[in-house]
C-alpha positions as CSV (number, residue, x, y, z in Angstrom):
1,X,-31.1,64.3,95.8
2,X,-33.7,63.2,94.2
3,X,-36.4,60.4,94.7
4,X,-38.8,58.9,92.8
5,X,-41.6,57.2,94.9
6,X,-44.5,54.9,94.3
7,X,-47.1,54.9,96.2
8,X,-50.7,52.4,96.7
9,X,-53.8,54.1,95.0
10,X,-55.0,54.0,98.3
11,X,-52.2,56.0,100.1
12,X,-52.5,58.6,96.8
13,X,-56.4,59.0,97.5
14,X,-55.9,59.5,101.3
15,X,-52.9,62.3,100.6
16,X,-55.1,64.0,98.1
17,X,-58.5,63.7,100.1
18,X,-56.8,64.9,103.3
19,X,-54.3,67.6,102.2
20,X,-52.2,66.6,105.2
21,X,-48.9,64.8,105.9
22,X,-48.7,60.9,105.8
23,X,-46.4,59.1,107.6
24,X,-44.2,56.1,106.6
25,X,-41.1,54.1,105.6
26,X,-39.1,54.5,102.1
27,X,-37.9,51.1,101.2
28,X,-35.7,51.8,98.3
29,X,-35.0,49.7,95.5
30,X,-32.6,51.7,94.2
31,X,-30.0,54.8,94.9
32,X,-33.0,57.2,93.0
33,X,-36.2,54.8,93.3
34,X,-38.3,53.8,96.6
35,X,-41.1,52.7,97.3
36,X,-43.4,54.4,100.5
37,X,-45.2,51.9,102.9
38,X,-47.8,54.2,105.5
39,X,-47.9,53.4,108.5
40,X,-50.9,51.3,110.0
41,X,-52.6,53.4,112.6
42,X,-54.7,51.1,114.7
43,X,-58.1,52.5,114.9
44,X,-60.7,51.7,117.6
45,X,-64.1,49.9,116.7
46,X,-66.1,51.8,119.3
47,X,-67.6,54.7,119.1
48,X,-65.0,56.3,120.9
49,X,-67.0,56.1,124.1
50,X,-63.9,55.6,126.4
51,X,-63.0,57.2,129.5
52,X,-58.5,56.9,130.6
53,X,-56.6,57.9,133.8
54,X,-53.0,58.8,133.3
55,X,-50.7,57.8,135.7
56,X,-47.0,58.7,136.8
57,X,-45.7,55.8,134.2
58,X,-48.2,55.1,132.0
59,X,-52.2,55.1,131.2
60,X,-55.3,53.4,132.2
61,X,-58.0,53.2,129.6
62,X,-61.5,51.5,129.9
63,X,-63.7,51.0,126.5
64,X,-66.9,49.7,125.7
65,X,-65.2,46.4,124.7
66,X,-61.9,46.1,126.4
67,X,-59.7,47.7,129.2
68,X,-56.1,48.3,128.7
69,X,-53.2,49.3,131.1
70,X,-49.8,50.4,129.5
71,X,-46.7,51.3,131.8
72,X,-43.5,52.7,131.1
73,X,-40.8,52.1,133.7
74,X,-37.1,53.5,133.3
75,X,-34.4,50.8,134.9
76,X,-32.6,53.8,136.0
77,X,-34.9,56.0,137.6
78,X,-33.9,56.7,140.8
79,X,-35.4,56.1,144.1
80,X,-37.8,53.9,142.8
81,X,-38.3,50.3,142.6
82,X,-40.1,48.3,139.5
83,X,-42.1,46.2,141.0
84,X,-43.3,48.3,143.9
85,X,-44.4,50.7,141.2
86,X,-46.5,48.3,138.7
87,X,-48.1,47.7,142.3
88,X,-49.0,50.5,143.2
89,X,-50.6,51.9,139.5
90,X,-52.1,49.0,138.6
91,X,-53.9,49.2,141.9
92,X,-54.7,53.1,141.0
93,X,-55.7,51.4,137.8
94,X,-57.6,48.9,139.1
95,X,-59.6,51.7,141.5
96,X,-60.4,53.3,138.8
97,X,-61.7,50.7,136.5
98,X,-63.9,49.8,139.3
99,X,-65.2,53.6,139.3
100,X,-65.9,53.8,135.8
101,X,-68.1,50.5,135.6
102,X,-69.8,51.4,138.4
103,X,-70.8,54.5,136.9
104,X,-72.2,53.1,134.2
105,X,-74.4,50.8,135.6
């Protein structure tokens, strides 16, 4: 089968300029015609001056303008219990927030 895709000028200028793959979504408009929307990739401000933990569920990061926590629980994970887990890695989380910013002053 074959596609015919439009693209944004700006998509075009970041495949040529990085030689690499993009990726996205085809929305067609048609059986033969689409059109390709990138995805956004959220980029951070800093200078990438961060330091992150991981942890049995999820990741602990600490930036120069924000700190973020993310955990990933399965329902059906066995021998466990939710809430005594986001307990116990948000304290390991919490631990080590406290070690970074006192490192840094």
């Amino acid at each position: 089968m074959i596609i015919q895709l439009q693209l944004s000028d700006k998509t075009y200028e970041r495949l040529l300029a990085s030689g690499s793959r993009l990726q996205g979504t085809i929305g067609l408009v048609s059986p033969n015609e689409g059109n390709f929307n990138e995805h956004v990739r959220h980029t951070s401000n800093g200078n990438g001056d961060y330091k992150y933990i991981r942890l049995r569920h999820g990741r602990a990061s600490v930036g120069p303008k924000r700190v973020r926590l993310a955990l990933n629980i399965a329902l059906d994970e066995t021998g466990i219990t939710p809430a005594d887990i986001l307990m116990d890695e948000s304290r390991q989380a919490s631990d080590f927030v406290d070690h970074v910013f006192d490192a840094r002053l």
